[in-house]
N, C-alpha and C positions, 0 to 999 in steps of 0.2 A: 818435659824432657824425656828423649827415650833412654832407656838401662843397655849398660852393655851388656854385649854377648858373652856367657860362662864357660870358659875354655877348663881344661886339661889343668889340675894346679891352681885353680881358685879354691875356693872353701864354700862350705855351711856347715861350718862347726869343723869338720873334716875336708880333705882333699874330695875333690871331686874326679870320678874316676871315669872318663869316653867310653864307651860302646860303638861309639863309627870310629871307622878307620879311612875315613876323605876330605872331610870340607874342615879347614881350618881357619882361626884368624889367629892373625898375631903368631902365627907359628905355633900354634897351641892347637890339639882337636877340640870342635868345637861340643859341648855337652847338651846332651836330650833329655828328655822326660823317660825315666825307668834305670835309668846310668846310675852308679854308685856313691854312694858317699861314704868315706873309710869311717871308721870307729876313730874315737875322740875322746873317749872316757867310760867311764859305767853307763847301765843304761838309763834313759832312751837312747844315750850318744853309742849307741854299737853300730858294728857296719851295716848298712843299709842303702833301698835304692830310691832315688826320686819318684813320686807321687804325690802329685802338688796340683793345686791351683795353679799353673802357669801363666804368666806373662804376656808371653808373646803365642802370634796365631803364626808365625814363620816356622817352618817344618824343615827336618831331615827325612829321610825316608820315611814319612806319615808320623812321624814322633813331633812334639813344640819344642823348639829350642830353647834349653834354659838361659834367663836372662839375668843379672844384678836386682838383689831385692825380692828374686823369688823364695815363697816357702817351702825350701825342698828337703826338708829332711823331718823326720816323726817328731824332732826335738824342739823344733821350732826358730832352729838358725837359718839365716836369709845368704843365700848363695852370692856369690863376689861374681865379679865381669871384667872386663874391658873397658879400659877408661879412653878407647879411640876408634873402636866398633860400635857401634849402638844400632838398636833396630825396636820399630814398635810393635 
């Protein structure tokens, strides 16, 4: 099965925060490798940005777009998707 795509407003642990400002799904921006994840509690949950093992090989501007299921935060919460987007 592929994972959806991590928009604007999904989680890993915290909201996940866009860095592009073009290509969307679901009306949401869609989220990349280096984008932010808010704070969520003490640390490791402080704000922080995606650097991960990603998912997927599909790119934004030379960035992988984060998918459902990736490890995108130092804390080790698995980032949310799109349950009508998907890509492998």
């Amino acid at each position: 099965l592929m994972p959806g795509v991590s928009r604007d407003n999904d989680k890993a642990g915290g909201d996940l925060i866009p860095s592009q400002s073009t290509v969307k799904v679901d009306d949401e921006l869609v989220i990349v490798d280096g984008d932010g994840v808010a704070g969520h509690g003490i640390a490791p949950h402080i704000p922080q940005t995606i650097s991960a093992d990603l998912n997927s090989t599909v790119s934004i501007g030379g960035k992988n777009i984060v998918v459902a299921g990736d490890d995108a935060d130092i804390c080790g919460e698995l980032a949310t998707g799109s349950t009508t987007v998907k890509i492998g």
